[in-house]
N, CA, C and O atoms as a GROMACS GRO file, in nm:
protein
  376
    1UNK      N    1   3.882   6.437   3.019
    1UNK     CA    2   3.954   6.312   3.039
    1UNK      C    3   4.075   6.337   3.129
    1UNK      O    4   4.152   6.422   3.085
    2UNK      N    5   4.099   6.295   3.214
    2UNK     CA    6   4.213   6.228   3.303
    2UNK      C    7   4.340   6.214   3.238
    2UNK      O    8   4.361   6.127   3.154
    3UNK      N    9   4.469   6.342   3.297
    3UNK     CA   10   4.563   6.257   3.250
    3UNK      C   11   4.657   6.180   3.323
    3UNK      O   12   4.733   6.254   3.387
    4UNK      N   13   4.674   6.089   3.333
    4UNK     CA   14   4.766   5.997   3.410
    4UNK      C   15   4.886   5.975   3.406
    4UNK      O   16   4.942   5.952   3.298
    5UNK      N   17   4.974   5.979   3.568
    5UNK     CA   18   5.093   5.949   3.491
    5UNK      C   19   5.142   5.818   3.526
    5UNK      O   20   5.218   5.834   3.621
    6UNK      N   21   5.136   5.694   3.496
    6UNK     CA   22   5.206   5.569   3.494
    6UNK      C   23   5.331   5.552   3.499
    6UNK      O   24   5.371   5.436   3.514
    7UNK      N   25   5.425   5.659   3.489
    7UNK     CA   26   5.582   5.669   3.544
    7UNK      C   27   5.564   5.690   3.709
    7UNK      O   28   5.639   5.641   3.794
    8UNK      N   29   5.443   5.777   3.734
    8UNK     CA   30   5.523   5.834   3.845
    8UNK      C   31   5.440   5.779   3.973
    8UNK      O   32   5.470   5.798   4.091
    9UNK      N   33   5.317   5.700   3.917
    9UNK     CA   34   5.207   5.675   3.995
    9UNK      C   35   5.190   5.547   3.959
    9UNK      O   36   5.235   5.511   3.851
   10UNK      N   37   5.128   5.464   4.037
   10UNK     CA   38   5.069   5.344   4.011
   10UNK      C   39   4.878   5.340   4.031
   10UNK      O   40   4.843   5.398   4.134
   11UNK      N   41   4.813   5.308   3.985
   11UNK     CA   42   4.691   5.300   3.984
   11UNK      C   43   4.580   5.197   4.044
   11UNK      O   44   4.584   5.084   3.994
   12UNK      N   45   4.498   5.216   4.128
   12UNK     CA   46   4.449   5.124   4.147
   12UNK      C   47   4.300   5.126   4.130
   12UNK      O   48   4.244   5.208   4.203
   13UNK      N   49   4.207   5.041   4.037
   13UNK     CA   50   4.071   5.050   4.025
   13UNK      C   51   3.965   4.946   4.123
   13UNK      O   52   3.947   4.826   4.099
   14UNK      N   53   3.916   5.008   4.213
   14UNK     CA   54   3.818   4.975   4.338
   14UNK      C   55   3.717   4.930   4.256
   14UNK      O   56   3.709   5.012   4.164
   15UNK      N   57   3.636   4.842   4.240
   15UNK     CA   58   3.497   4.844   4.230
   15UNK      C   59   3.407   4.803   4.402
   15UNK      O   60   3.457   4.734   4.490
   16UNK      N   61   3.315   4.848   4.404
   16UNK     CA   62   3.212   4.868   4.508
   16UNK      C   63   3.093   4.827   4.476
   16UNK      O   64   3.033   4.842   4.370
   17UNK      N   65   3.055   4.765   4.590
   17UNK     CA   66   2.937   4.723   4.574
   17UNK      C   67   2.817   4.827   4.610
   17UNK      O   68   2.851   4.918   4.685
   18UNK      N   69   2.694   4.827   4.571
   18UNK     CA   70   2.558   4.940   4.532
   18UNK      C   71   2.570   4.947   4.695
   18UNK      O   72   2.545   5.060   4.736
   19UNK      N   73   2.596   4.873   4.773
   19UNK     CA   74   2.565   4.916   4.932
   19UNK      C   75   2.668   4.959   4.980
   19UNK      O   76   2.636   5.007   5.089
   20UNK      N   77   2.800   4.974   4.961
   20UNK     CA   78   2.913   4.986   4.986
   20UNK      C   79   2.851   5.165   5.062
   20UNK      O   80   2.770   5.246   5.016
   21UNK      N   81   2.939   5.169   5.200
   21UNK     CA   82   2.909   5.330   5.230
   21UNK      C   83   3.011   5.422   5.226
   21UNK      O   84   3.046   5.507   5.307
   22UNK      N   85   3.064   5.383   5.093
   22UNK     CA   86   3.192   5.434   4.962
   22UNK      C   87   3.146   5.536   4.865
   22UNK      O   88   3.181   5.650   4.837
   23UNK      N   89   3.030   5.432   4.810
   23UNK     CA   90   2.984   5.450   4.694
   23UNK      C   91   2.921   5.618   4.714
   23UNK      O   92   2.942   5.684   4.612
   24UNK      N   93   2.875   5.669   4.784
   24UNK     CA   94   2.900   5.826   4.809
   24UNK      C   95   2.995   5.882   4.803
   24UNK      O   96   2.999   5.952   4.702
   25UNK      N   97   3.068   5.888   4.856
   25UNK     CA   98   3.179   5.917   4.911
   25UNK      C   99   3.338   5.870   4.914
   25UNK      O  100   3.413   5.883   5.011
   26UNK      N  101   3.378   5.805   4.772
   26UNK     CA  102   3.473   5.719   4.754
   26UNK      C  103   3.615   5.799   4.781
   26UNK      O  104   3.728   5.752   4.794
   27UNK      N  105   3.572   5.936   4.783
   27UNK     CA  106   3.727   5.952   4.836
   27UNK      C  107   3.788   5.908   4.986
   27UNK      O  108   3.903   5.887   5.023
   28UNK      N  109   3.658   5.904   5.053
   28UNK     CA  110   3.738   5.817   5.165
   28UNK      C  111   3.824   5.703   5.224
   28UNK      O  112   3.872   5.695   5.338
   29UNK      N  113   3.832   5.613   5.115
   29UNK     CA  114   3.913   5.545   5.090
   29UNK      C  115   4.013   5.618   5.034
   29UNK      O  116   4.048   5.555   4.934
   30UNK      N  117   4.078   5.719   5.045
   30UNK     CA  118   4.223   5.737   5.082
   30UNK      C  119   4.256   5.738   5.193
   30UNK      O  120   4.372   5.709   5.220
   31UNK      N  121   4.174   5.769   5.285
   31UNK     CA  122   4.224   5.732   5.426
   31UNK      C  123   4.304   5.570   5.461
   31UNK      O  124   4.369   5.554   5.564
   32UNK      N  125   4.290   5.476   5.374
   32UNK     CA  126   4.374   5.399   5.406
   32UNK      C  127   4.524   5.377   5.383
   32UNK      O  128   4.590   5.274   5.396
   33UNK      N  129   4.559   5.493   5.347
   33UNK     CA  130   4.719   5.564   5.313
   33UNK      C  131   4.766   5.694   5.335
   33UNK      O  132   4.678   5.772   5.298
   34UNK      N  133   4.828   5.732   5.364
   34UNK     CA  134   4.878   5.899   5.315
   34UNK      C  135   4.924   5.916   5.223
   34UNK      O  136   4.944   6.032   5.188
   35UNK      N  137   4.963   5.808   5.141
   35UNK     CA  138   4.999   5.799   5.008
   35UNK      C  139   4.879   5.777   4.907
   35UNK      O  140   4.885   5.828   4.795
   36UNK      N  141   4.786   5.713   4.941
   36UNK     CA  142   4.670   5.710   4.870
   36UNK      C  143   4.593   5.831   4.822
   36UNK      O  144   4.561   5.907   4.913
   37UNK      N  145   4.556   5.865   4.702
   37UNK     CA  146   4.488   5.958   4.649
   37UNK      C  147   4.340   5.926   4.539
   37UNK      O  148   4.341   5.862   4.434
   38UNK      N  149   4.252   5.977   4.588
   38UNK     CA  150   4.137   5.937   4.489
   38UNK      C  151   4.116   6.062   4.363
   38UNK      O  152   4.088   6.182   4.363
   39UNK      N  153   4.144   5.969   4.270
   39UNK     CA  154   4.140   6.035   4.163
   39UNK      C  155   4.049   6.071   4.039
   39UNK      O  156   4.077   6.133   3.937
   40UNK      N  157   3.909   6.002   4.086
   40UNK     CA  158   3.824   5.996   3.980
   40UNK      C  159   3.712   5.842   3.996
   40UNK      O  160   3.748   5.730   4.034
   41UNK      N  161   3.591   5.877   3.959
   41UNK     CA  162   3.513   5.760   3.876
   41UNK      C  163   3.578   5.733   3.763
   41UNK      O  164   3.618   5.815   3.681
   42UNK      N  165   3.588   5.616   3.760
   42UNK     CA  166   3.626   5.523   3.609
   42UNK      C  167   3.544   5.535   3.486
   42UNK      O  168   3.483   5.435   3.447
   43UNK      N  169   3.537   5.649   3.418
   43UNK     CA  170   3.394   5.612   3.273
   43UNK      C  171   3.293   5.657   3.355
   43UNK      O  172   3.317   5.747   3.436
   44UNK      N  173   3.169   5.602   3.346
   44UNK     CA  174   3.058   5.603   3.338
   44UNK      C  175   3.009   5.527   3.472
   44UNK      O  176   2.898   5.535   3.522
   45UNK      N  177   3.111   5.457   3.513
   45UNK     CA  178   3.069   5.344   3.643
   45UNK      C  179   3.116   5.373   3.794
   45UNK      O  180   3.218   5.348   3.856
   46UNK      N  181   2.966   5.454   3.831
   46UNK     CA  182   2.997   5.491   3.983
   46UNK      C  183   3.059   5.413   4.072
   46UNK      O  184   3.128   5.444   4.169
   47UNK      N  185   3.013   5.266   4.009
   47UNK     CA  186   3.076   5.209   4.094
   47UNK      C  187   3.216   5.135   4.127
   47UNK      O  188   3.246   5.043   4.204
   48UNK      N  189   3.274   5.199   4.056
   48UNK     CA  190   3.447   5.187   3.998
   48UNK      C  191   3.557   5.331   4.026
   48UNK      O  192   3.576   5.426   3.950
   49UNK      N  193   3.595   5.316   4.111
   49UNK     CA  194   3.681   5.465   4.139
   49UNK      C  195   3.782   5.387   4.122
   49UNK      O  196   3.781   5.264   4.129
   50UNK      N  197   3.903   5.478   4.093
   50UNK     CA  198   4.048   5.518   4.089
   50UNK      C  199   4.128   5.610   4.167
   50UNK      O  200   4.134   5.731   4.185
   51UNK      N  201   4.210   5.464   4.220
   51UNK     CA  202   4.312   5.608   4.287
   51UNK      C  203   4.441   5.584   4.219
   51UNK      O  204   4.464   5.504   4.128
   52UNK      N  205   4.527   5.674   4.283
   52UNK     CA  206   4.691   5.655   4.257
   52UNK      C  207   4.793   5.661   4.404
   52UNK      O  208   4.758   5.701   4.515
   53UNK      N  209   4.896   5.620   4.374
   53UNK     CA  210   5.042   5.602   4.498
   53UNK      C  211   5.109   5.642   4.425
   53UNK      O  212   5.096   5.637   4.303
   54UNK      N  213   5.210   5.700   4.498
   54UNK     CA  214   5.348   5.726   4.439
   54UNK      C  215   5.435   5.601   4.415
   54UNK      O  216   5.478   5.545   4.516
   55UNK      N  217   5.462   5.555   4.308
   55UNK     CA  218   5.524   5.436   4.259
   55UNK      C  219   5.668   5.396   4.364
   55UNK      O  220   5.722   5.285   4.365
   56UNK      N  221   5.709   5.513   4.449
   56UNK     CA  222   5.845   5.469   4.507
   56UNK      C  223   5.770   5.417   4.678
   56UNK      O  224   5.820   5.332   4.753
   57UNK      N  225   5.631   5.504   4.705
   57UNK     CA  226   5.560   5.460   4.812
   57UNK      C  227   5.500   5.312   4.784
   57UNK      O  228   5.528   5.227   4.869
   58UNK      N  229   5.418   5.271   4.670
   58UNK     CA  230   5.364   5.122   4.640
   58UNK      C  231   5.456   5.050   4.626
   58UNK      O  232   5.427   4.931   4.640
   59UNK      N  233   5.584   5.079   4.599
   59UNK     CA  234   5.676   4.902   4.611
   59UNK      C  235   5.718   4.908   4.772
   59UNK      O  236   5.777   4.805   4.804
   60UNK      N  237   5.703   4.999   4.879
   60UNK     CA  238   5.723   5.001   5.016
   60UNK      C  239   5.608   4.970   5.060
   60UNK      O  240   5.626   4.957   5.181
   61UNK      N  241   5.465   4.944   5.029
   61UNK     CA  242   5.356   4.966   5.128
   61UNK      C  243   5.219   4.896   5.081
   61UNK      O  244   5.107   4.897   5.131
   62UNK      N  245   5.288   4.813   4.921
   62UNK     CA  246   5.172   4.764   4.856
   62UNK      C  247   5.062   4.667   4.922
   62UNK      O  248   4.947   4.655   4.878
   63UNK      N  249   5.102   4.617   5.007
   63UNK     CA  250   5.066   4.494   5.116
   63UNK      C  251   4.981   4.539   5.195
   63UNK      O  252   4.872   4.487   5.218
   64UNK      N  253   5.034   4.659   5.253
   64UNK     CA  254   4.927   4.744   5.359
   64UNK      C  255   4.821   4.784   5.287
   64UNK      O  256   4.699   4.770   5.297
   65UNK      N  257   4.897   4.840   5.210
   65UNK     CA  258   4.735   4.923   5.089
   65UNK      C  259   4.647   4.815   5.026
   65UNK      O  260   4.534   4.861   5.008
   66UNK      N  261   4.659   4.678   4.984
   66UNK     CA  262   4.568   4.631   5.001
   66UNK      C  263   4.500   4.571   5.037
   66UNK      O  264   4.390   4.532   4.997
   67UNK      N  265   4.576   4.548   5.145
   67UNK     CA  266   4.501   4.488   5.275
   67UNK      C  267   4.434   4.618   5.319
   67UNK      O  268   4.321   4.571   5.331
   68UNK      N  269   4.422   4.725   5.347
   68UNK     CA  270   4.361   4.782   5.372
   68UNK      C  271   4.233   4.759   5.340
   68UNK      O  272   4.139   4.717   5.408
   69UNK      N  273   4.246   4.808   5.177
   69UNK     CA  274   4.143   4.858   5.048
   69UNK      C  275   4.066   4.689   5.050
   69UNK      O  276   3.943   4.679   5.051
   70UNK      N  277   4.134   4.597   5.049
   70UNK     CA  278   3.996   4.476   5.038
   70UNK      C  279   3.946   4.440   5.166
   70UNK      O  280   3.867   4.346   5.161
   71UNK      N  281   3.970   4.489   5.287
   71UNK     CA  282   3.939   4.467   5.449
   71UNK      C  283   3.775   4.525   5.459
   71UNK      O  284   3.687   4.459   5.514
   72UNK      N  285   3.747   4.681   5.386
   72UNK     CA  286   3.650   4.801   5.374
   72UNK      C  287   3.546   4.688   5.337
   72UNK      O  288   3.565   4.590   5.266
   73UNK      N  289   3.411   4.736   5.414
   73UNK     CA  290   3.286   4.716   5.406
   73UNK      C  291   3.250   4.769   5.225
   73UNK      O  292   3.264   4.883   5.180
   74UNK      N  293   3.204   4.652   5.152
   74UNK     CA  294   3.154   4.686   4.997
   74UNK      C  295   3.246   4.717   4.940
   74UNK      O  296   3.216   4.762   4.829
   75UNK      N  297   3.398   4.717   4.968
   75UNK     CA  298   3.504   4.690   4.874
   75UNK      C  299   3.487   4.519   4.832
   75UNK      O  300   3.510   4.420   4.900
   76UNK      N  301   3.412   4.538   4.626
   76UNK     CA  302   3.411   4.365   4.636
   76UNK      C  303   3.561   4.348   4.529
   76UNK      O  304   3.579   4.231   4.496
   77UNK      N  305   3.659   4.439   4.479
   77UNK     CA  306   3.775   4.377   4.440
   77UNK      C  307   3.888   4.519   4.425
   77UNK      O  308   3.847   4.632   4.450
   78UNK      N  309   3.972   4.504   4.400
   78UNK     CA  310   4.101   4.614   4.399
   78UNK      C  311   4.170   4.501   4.278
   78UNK      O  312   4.195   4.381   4.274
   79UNK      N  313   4.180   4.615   4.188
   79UNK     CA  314   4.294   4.581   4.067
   79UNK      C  315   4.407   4.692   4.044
   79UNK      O  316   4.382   4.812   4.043
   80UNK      N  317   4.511   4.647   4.028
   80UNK     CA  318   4.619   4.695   3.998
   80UNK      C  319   4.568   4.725   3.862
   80UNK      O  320   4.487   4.653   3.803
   81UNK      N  321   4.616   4.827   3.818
   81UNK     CA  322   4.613   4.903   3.650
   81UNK      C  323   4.734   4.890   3.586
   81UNK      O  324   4.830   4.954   3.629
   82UNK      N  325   4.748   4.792   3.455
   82UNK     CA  326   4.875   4.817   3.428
   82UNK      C  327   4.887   4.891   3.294
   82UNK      O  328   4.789   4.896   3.219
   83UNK      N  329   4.994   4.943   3.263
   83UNK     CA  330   5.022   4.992   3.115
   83UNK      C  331   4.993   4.933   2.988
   83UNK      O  332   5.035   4.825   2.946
   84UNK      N  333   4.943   4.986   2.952
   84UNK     CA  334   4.891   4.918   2.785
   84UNK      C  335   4.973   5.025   2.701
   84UNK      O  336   4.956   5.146   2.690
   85UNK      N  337   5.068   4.941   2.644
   85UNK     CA  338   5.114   4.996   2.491
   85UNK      C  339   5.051   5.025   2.387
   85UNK      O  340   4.976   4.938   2.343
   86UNK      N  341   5.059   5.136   2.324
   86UNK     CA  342   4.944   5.131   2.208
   86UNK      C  343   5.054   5.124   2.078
   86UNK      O  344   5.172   5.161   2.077
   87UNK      N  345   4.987   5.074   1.988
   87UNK     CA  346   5.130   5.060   1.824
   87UNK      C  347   5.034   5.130   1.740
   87UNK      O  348   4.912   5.119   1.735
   88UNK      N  349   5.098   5.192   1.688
   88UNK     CA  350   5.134   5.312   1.594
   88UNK      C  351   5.094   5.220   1.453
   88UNK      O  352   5.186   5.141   1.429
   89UNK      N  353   4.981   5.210   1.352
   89UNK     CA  354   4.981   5.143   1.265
   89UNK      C  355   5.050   5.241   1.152
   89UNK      O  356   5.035   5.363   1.156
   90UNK      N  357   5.137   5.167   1.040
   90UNK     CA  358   5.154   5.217   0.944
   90UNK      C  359   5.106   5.205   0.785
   90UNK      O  360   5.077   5.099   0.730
   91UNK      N  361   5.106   5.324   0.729
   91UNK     CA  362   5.015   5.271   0.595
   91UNK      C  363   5.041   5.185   0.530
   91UNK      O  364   4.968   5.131   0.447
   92UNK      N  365   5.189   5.149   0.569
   92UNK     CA  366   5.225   5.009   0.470
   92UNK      C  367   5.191   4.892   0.531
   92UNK      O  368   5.264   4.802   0.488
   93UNK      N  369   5.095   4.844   0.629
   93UNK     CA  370   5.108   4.752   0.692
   93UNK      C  371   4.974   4.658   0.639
   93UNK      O  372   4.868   4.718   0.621
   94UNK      N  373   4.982   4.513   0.616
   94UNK     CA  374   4.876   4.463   0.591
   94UNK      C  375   4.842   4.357   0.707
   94UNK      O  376   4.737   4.293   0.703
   0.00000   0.00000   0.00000
């Protein structure tokens, strides 16, 4: 498993379409940044990669990057990843 850092990176999950000429080769889509980094298939779904930015580069360049990333042949969406809190249940809790 992947560990991520959400302080220092921001995330973005690509899905691609089965024809996309990505879907081989999805690290190439970092070429639409120098800040862009491909970091992985998502789970089980080839057709879902992840990258990351440096969080001080994505509030300077977020615009470019996805205009880039939704411009690409069989890019069919780009989502921002945000933080999910997880709570701590306690035994006293009903």
């Amino acid at each position: 498993m992947q560990t991520l850092d959400h302080i220092a990176n921001t995330y973005l999950a690509v899905s691609l379409s089965p024809s996309s000429p990505y879907l081989h080769n999805p690290s190439a889509l970092s070429d639409a940044h120098p800040s862009v980094a491909h970091v992985g298939q998502v789970g089980q779904m080839s057709d879902v990669q992840l990258f990351s930015i440096p969080r001080q580069e994505w509030s300077r360049a977020q615009q470019d990057i996805l205009g880039f990333l939704n411009a690409q042949q069989g890019v069919v969406r780009v989502d921002v990843q945000a933080v999910k809190q997880r709570m701590k249940r306690g035994g006293d809790e009903l």
